[in-house]
BALO-504708 format. One record per atom (N, C-alpha, C, O): y, x, z; residue in one letter; atom name. Coordinates in nm, 4 decimals. Layout:
Y  X  Z  A  CA
...
This chain:
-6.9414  5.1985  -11.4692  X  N
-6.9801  5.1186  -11.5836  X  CA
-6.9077  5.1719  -11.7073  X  C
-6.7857  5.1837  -11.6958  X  O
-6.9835  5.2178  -11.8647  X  N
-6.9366  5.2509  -11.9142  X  CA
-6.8743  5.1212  -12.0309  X  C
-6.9635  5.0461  -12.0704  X  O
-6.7774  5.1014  -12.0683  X  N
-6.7249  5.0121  -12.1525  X  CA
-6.7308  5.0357  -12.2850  X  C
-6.7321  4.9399  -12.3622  X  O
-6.7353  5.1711  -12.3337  X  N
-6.7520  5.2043  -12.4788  X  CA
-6.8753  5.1308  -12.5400  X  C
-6.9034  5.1256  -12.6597  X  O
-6.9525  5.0676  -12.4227  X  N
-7.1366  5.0909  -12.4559  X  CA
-7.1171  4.9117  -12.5291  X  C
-7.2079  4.8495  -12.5842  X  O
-7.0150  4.8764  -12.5135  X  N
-6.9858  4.7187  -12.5329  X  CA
-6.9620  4.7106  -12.6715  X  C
-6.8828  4.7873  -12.7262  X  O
-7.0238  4.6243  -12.7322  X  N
-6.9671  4.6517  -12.8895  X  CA
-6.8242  4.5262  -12.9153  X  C
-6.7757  4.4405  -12.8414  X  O
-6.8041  4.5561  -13.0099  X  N
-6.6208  4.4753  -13.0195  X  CA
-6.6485  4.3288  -13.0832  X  C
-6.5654  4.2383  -13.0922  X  O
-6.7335  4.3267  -13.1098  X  N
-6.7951  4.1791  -13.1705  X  CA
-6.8090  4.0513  -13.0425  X  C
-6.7750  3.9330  -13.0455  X  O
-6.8588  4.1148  -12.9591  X  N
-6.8994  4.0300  -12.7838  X  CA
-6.7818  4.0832  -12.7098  X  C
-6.7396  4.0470  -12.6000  X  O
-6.7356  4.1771  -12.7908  X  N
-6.5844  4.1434  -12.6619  X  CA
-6.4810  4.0360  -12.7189  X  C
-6.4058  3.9643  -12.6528  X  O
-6.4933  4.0415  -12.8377  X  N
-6.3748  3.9557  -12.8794  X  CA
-6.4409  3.8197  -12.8506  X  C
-6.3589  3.7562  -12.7843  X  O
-6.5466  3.7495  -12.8692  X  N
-6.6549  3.6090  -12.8483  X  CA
-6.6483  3.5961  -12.7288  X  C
-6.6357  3.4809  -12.6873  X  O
-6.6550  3.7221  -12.6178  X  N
-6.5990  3.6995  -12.4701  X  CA
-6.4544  3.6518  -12.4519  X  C
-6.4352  3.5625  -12.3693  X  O
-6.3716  3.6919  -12.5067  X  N
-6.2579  3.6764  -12.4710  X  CA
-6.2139  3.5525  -12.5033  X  C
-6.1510  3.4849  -12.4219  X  O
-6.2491  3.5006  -12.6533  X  N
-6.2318  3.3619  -12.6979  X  CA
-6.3023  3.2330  -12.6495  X  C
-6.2674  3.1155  -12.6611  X  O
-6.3989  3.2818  -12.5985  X  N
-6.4322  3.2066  -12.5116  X  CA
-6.4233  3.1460  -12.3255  X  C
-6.4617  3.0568  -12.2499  X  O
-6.3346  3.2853  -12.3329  X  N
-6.2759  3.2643  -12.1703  X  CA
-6.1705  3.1677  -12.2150  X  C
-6.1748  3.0530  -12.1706  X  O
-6.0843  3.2002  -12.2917  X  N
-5.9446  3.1738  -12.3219  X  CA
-5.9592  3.0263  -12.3471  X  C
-5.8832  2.9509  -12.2863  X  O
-6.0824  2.9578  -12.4615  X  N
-6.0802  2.8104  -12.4676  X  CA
-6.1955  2.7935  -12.3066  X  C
-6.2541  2.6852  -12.3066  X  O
-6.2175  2.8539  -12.2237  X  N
-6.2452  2.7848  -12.1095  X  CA
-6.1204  2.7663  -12.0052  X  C
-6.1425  2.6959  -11.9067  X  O
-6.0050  2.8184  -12.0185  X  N
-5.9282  2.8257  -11.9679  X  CA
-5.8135  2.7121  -11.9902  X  C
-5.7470  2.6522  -11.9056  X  O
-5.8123  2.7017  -12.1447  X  N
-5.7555  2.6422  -12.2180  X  CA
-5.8049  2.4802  -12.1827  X  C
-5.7139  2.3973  -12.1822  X  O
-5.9320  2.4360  -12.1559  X  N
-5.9798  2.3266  -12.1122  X  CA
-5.9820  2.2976  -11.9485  X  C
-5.9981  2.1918  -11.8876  X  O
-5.9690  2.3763  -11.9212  X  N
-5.9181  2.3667  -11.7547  X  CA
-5.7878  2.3287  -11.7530  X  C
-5.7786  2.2096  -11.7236  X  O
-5.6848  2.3805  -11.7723  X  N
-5.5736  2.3600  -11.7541  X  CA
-5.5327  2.2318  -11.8310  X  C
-5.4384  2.1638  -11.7906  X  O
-5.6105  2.1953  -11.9528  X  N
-5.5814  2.0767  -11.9958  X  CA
-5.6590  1.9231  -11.9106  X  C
-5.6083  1.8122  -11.9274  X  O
-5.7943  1.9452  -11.8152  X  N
-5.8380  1.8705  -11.7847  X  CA
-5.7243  1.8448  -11.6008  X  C
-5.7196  1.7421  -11.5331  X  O
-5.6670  1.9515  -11.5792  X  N
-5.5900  1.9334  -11.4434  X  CA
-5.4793  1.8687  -11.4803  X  C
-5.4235  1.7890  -11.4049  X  O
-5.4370  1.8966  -11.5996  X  N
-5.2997  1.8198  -11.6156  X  CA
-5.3047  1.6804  -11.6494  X  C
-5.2129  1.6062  -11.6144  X  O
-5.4378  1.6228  -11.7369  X  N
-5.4642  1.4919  -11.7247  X  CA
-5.4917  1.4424  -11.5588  X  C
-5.4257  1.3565  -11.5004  X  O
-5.6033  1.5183  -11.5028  X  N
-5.6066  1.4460  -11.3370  X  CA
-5.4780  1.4179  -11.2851  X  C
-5.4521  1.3037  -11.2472  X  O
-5.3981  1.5051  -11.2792  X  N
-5.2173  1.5168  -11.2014  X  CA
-5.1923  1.3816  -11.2496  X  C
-5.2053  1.2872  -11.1716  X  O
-5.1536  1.3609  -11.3858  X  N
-5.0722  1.2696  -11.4636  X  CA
-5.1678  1.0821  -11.4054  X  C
-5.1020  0.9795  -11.3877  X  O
-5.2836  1.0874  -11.3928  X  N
-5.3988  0.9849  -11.3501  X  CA
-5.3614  0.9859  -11.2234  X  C
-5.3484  0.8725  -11.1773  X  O
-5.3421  1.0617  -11.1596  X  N
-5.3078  1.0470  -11.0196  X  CA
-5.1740  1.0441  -10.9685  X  C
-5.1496  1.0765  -10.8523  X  O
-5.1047  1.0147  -11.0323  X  N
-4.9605  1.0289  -11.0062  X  CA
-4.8965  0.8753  -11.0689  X  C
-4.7959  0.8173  -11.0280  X  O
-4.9855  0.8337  -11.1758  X  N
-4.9999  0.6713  -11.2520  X  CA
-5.0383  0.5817  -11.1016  X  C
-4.9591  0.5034  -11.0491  X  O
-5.1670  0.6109  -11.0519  X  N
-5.2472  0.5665  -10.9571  X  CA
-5.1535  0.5621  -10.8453  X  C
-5.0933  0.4571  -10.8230  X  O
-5.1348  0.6654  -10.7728  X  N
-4.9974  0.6161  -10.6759  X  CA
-4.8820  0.5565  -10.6874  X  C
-4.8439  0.4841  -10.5954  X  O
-4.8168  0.5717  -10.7827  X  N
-4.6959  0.4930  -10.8523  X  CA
-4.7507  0.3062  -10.8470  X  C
-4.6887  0.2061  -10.8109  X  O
-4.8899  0.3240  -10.9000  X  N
-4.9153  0.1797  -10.8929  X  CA
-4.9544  0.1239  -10.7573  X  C
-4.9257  0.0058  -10.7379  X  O
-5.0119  0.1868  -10.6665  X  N
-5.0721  0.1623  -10.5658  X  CA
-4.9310  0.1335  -10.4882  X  C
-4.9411  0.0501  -10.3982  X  O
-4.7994  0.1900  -10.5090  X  N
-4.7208  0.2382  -10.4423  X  CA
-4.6356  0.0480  -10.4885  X  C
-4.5991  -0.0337  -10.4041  X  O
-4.6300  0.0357  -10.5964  X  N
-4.5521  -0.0874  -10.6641  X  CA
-4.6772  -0.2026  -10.6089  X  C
-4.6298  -0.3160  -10.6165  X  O
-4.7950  -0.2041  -10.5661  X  N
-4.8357  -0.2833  -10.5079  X  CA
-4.7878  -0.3750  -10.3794  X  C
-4.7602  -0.4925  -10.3553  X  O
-4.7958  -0.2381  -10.3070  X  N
-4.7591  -0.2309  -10.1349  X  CA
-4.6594  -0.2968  -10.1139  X  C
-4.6458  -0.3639  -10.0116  X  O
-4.5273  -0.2849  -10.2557  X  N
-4.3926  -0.3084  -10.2316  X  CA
-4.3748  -0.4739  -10.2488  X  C
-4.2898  -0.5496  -10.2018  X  O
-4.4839  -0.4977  -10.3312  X  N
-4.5149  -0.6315  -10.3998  X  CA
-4.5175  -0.6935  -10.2619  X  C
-4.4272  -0.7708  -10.2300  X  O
-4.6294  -0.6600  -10.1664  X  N
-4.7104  -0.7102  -10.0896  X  CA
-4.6416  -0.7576  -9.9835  X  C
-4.6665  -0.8646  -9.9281  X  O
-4.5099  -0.6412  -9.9367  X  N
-4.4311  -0.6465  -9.8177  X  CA
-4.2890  -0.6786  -9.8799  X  C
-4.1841  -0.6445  -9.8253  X  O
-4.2956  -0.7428  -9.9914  X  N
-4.1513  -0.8353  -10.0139  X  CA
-4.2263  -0.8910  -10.1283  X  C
-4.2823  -0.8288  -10.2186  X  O
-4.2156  -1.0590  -10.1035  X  N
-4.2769  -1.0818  -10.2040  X  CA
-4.1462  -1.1772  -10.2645  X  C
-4.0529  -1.2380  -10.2120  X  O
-4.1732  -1.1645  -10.3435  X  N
-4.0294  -1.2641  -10.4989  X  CA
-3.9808  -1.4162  -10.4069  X  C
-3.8644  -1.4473  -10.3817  X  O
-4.1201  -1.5046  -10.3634  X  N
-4.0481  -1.5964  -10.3275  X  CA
-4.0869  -1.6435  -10.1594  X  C
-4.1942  -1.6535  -10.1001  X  O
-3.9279  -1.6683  -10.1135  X  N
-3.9091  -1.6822  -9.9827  X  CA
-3.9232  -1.8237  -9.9788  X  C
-3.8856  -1.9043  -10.0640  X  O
-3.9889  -1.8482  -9.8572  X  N
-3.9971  -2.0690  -9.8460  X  CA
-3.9026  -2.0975  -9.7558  X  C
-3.8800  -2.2144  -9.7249  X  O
């Protein structure tokens, strides 16, 4: 494959466009992590609720 045959206009529009696809990936995983890490923490302060609860009779 010859690469010269590429003009520099679509390489650079390629590249900027990998880079903000990349750029939105890594920003959409780090919101899931942070949602899912809220979600167990709460699920987790539930359970604790559930199996000791505040008042003893």
């Amino acid at each position: 494959m010859d690469f010269s045959e590429i003009p520099q206009k679509h390489f650079i529009f390629l590249s900027w466009v990998t880079a903000l696809g990349l750029l939105i990936s890594l920003t959409e995983a780090t919101i899931r992590i942070k949602i899912e890490k809220k979600n167990t923490n709460l699920r987790r302060d539930k359970l604790i609720k559930k199996l000791y609860p505040k008042k003893l009779a």
